[in-house]
C-alpha positions as CSV (number, residue, x, y, z in Angstrom):
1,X,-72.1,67.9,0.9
2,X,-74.3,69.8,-1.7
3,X,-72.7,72.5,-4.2
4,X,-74.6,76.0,-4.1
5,X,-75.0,77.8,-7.4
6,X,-76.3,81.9,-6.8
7,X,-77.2,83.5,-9.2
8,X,-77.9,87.6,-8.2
9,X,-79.0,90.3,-9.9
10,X,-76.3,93.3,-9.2
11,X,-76.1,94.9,-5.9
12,X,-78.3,92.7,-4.4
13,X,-76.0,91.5,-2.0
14,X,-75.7,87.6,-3.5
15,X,-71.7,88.3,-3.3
16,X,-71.9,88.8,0.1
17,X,-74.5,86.4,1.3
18,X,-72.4,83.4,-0.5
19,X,-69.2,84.6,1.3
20,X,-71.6,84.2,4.3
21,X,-72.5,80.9,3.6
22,X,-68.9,79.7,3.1
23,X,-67.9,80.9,6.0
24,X,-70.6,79.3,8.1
25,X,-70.7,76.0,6.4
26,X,-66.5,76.0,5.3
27,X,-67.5,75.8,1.7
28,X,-64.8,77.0,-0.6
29,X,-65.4,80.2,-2.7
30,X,-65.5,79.4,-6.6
31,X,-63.3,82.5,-7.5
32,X,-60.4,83.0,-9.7
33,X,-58.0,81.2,-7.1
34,X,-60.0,78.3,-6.9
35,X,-60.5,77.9,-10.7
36,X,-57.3,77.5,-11.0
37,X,-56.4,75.1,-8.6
38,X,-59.8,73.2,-9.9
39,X,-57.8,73.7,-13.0
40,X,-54.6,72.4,-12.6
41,X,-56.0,68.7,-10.5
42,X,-58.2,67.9,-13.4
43,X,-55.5,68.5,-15.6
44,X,-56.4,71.7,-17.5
45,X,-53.5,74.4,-17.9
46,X,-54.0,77.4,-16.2
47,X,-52.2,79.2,-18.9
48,X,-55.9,78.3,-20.9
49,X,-58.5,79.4,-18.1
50,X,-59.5,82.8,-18.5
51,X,-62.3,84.2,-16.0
52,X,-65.3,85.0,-17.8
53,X,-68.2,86.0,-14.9
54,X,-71.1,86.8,-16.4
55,X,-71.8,90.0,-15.5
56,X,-68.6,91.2,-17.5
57,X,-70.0,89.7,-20.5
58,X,-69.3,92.6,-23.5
59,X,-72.6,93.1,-24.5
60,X,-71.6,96.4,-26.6
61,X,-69.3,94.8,-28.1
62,X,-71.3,92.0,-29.3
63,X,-74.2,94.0,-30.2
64,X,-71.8,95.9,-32.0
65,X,-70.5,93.6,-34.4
66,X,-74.2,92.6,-35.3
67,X,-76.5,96.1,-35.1
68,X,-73.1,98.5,-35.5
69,X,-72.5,101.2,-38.0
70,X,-72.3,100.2,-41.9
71,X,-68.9,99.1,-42.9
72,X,-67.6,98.1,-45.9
73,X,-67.8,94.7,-47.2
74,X,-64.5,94.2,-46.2
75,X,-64.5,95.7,-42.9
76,X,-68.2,93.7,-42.8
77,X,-66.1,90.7,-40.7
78,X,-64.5,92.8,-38.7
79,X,-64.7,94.0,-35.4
80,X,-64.4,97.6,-35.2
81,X,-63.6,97.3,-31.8
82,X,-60.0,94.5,-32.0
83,X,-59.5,94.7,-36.2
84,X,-59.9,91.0,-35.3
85,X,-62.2,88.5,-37.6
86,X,-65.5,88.0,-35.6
87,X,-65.4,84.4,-36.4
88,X,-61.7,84.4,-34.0
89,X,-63.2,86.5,-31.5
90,X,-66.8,84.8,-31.1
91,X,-64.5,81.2,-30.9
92,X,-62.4,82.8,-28.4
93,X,-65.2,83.6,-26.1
94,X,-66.8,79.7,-26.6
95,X,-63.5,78.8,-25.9
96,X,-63.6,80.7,-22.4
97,X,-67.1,79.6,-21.4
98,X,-66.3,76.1,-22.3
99,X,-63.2,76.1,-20.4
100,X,-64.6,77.5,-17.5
101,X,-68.0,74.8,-17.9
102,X,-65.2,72.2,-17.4
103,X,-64.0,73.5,-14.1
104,X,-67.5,74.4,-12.4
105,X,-68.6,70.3,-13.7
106,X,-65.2,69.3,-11.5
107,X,-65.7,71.8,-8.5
108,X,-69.2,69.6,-8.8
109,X,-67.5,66.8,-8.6
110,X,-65.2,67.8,-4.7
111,X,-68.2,68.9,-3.5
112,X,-68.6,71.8,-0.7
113,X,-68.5,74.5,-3.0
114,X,-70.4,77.7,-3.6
115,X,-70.6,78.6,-7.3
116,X,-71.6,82.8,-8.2
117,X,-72.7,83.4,-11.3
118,X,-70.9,81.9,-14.4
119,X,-73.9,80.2,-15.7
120,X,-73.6,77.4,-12.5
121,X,-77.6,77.1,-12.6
122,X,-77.8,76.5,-16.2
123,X,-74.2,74.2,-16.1
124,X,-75.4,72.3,-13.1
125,X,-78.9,72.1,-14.0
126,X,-80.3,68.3,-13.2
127,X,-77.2,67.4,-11.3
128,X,-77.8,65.9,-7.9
129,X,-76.7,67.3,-5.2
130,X,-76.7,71.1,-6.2
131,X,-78.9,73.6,-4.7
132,X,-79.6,76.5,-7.0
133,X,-80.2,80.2,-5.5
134,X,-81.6,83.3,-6.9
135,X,-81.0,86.7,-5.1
136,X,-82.7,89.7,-6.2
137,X,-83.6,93.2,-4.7
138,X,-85.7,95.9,-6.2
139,X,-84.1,98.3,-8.7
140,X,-83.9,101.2,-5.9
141,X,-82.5,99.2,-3.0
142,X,-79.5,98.1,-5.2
143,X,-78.5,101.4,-6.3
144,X,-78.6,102.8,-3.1
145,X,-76.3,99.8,-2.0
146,X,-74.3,100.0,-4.9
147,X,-73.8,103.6,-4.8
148,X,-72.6,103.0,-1.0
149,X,-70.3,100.6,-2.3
150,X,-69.0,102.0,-5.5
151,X,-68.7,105.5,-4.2
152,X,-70.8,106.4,-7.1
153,X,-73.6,109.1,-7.9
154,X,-77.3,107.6,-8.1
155,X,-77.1,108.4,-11.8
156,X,-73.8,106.4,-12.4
157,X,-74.7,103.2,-9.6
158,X,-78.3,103.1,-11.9
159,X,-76.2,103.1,-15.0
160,X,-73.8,100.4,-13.4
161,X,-76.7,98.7,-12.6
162,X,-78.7,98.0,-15.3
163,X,-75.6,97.5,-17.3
164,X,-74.4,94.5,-15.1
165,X,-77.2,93.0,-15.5
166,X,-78.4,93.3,-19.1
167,X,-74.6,91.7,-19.4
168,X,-75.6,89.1,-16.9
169,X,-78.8,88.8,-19.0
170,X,-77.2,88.4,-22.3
171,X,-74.2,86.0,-21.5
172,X,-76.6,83.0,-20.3
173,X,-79.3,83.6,-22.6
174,X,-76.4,83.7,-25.6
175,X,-74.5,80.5,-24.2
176,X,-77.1,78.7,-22.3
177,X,-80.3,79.6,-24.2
178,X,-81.4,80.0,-20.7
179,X,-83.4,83.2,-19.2
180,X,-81.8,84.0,-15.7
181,X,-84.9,85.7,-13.8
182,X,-87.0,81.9,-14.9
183,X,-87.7,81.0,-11.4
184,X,-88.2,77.3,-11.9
185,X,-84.6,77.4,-12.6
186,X,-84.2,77.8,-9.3
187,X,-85.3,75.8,-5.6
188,X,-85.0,79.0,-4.1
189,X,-85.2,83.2,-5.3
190,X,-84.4,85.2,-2.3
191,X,-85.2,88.8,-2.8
192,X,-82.9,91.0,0.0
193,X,-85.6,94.0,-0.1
194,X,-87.2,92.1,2.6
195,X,-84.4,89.8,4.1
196,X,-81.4,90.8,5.4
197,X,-77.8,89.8,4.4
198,X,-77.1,87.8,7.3
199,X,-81.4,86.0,7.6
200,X,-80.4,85.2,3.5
201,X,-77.6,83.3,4.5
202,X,-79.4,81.7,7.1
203,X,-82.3,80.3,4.8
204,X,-79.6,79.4,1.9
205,X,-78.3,76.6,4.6
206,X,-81.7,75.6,6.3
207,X,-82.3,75.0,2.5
208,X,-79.1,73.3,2.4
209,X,-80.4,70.6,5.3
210,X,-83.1,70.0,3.7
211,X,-81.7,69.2,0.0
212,X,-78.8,67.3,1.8
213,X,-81.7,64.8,3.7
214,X,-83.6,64.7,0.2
215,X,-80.4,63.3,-1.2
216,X,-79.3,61.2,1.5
217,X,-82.8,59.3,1.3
């Protein structure tokens, strides 16, 4: 059966609408536990996978190292952050997209699989048999949820917010030259300001049928 990739803007419900999905369909999750078992069968140590969703992405850190405070030259290679050379640190985090790229192009290859963030649109992209899902919700409808959620203030669930997704934001367009709100990126953008979590769900796998009778012609 087709994969799913969703790709959601921050508290707009795509975590919950995917576990939907899987458990109407039996798809397996693509989360930490099933990297590493995607890991280990195509041979990759799981001592080398590190989790690196996008939304965790350390933009401050990054932006940091280029627009930071002056430093001397010798601290110029430096983070300020680790004490670590950049050129280390910036290999380390190619290392962990590529890593992660090689299990999401073998979770592709099983099949019955929903894929959440992680840059699956922009891995995936052109692949048969993958449909690709956006989920978005306007600004004020995810803080409210977020702040439900979180247990937050509205001040600090906007702050959380906008940071998820300006990290979101960042990580693809650094590491897949991609921009993630392109809708023709994607064969469907579901925005849950208007649709519920469980009527989402519900058009992700009518969507589903129709990709999987495309295919099958």
């Amino acid at each position: 059966m087709p994969v799913i990739t969703i790709s959601r803007q921050y508290g707009s419900g795509g975590d919950a609408i995917a576990r939907r999905v899987c458990e109407a369909l039996g798809y397996s999750y693509f989360d930490k536990a099933l990297i590493a078992r995607v890991a280990s069968e195509a041979g990759i140590s799981e001592n080398e996978i590190v989790d690196f969703p996008e939304d965790a992405y350390k933009i401050r850190g990054f932006v940091d190292r280029l627009f930071g405070r002056r430093r001397s030259a010798a601290d110029a290679w430096v983070s300020h952050e680790s004490r670590r050379p950049m050129a280390v640190e910036t290999l380390d985090e190619a290392r962990c997209v590529n890593l992660v790229k090689d299990v999401i192009l073998e979770a592709h290859k099983r099949d019955d699989v929903v894929i959440v963030g992680r840059g699956g649109q922009a891995i995936l992209q052109g692949q048969p048999g993958v449909l690709h899902v956006r989920v978005v919700a306007p600004l004020g409808a995810r803080v409210l949820r977020v702040k439900e959620l979180e247990n937050l203030t509205l001040d600090e669930a906007e702050t959380l917010v906008k940071r998820k997704d300006e990290a979101a934001a960042a990580y693809l367009e650094r590491f897949y030259d991609i921009d993630w709100d392109n809708p023709l990126l994607y064969h469907l953008v579901i925005n849950t300001g208007r649709w519920e979590l469980d009527d989402a769900a519900r058009l992700i796998i009518n969507a589903l049928t129709h990709l999987k009778m495309v295919v099958n012609k």
